[in-house]
Residue, then its C-alpha position, 0 to 999 in steps of 0.5 A: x975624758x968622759x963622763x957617765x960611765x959605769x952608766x949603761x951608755x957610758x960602760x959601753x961607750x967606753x968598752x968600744x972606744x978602749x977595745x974597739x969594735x964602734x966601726x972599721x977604722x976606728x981611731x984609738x985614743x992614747x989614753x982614757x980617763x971617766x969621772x965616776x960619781x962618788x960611791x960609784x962602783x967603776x966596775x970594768x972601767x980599771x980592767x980596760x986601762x981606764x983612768x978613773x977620777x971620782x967626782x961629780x960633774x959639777x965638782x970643779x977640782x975633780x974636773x979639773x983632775x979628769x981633764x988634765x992632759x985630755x984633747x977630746x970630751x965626750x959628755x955622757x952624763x945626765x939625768x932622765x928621770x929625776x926626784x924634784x924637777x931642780x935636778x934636771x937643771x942642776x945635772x942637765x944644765x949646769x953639770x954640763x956648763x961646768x964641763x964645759x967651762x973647764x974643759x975650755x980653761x983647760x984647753x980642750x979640742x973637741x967637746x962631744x955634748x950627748x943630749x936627747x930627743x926632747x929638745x926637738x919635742x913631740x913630732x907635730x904629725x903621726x906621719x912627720x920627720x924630724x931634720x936639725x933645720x927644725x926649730x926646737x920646741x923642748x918638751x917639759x923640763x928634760x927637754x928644757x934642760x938639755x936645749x940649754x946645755x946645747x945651746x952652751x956648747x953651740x955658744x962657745x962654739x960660735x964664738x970660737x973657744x972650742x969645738x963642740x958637737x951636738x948628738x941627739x940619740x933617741x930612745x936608747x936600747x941594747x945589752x946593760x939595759x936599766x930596770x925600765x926596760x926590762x919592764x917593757x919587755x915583762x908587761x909585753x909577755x905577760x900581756x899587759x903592754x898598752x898602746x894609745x891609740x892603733x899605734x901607727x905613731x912612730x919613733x926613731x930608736x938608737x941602738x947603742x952600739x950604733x949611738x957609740x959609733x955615731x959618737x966617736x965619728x962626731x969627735x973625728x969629722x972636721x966638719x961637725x964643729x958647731x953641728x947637731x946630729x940626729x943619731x939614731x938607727x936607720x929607720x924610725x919604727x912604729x910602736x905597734x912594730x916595736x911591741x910585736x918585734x918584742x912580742x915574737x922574739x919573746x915567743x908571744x903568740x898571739x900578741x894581744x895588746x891593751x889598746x886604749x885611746x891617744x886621749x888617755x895618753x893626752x890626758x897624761x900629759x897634761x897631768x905631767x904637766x900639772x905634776x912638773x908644775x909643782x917641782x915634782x915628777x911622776x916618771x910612769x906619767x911622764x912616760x905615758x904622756x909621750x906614748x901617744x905621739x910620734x918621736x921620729x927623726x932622719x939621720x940623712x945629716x949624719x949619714x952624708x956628713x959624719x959617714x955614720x951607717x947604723x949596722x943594727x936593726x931593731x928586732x937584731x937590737x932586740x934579740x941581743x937585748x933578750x938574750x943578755x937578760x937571759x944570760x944575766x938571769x933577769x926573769x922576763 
């Protein structure tokens, strides 16, 4: 069973699984069902011979009805960038404690939890690596809400009602991208993208065919009960090399962009905070607030222990990327 499809990830995830194509050797499930969001269009869903159960991830009875019959979830679904800081909680948190709660009732195998970045936080130097030995230290209320849904599935884990899998993908690109991103790719043509700082800090970015096949090998290695992986591509990027990666294939030249210092980033974030106090959220704040900071991690754990080998770089990523707005005739 899965949640967050049609989401970007989800759609994709699920393609892959039902067709296909995440790695050699993939194992085939019998059988797939997705809990679409109510007034959710499930778009190809149906075609790949999907079953679809409408109902939200806190609806008891519609899990219930997803989960009939199902040996392995993958949790998918979740809230980035919210209206009122509540709904982190109420999506990110408790969605994912009632999935699991009933996927425990039900008497499921293998719970794959699709958390994130921000449980780890922000990187403590420009230079550093995150490992899964490093203690978390959430950033903001996402971060926030999404270690608490980790730590539910490692607590059942532990205490032996199921097997659950931690994954924490980072920033995610690819084909299907949401609006935000094609955003990045617009201020960089037009010459409008602003790095904090020289832009030597680094982040560690996940393809989404390779986050789909990091997922699948989670639900399949034994030794990943009770496990978090970093999930991401084989190597983190500066965010100089991940603007002028854009730039050249945009055909930018020569790539100008607008450098202001980390303070300004600094000052974003503290203005977040500010913002996030009141129960509010400003997502352009949120994000300029993490920009000037390094989010970089070693996928060595999964690598050694799950067999993942992300096989898609960042300017292949970015290419696929370009060319799918293109052939959707979205104007960059």
């Amino acid at each position: 069973m899965v949640t967050g499809a049609p989401g970007w990830l989800g759609t994709r995830f699920v393609e892959l699984l039902t067709q296909g194509g995440a790695y050699p050797g993939q194992p085939q499930p019998s059988r797939v069902t997705c809990l679409v969001q109510p007034g959710r269009d499930p778009g190809p869903l149906p075609g790949w011979g999907v079953r679809v159960v409408v109902g939200d991830v806190r609806d008891r009875d519609a899990l219930r009805e997803a989960l009939r019959g199902t040996d392995t979830v993958f949790h998918l679904a979740g809230l980035i960038h919210p209206r009122r800081i509540r709904e982190l909680y109420e999506v990110n948190t408790e969605g994912t404690r009632a999935v699991l709660e009933e996927a425990i009732r039900v008497g499921v195998r293998r719970f794959v939890y699709v958390s994130s970045n921000s449980p780890a936080g922000l990187n403590p130097r420009l230079d550093g690596t995150f490992t899964e030995d490093d203690p978390p230290r959430p950033y903001m209320h996402y971060g926030r809400s999404k270690w608490l849904a980790e730590q539910a599935v490692l607590t059942a884990t532990r205490d032996g009602r199921i097997e659950g899998v931690v994954v924490r993908p980072c920033w995610f690109y690819g084909p299907g991208q949401p609006d935000r991103q094609t955003t990045l790719f617009r201020m960089i043509r037009r010459g409008r993208a602003v790095i904090f700082g020289d832009g030597r800090q680094r982040r560690s970015m996940s393809y989404i065919d390779n986050t789909v096949q990091g997922l699948i090998r989670a639900a399949v290695a034994p030794q990943a009960v009770g496990q978090v992986y970093w999930i991401a591509d084989a190597r983190p990027y500066s965010v100089r090399e991940i603007y002028e990666t854009i730039a050249d294939l945009l055909d930018v030249h020569p790539f100008r962009p607008i450098f202001l210092p980390r303070l300004v980033s600094k000052a974003c974030q503290w203005a977040d905070a500010l913002i996030q106090a009141t129960g509010l959220y400003s997502t352009y704040v949120h994000v300029a607030g993490e920009m000037g900071y390094s989010i970089a991690c070693s996928i060595e754990k999964a690598r050694r222990e799950l067999g993942y080998d992300p096989q898609v770089d960042l300017r292949e990523g970015m290419r696929r990327s370009i060319e799918w707005c293109r052939t959707q005739g979205i104007e960059l």
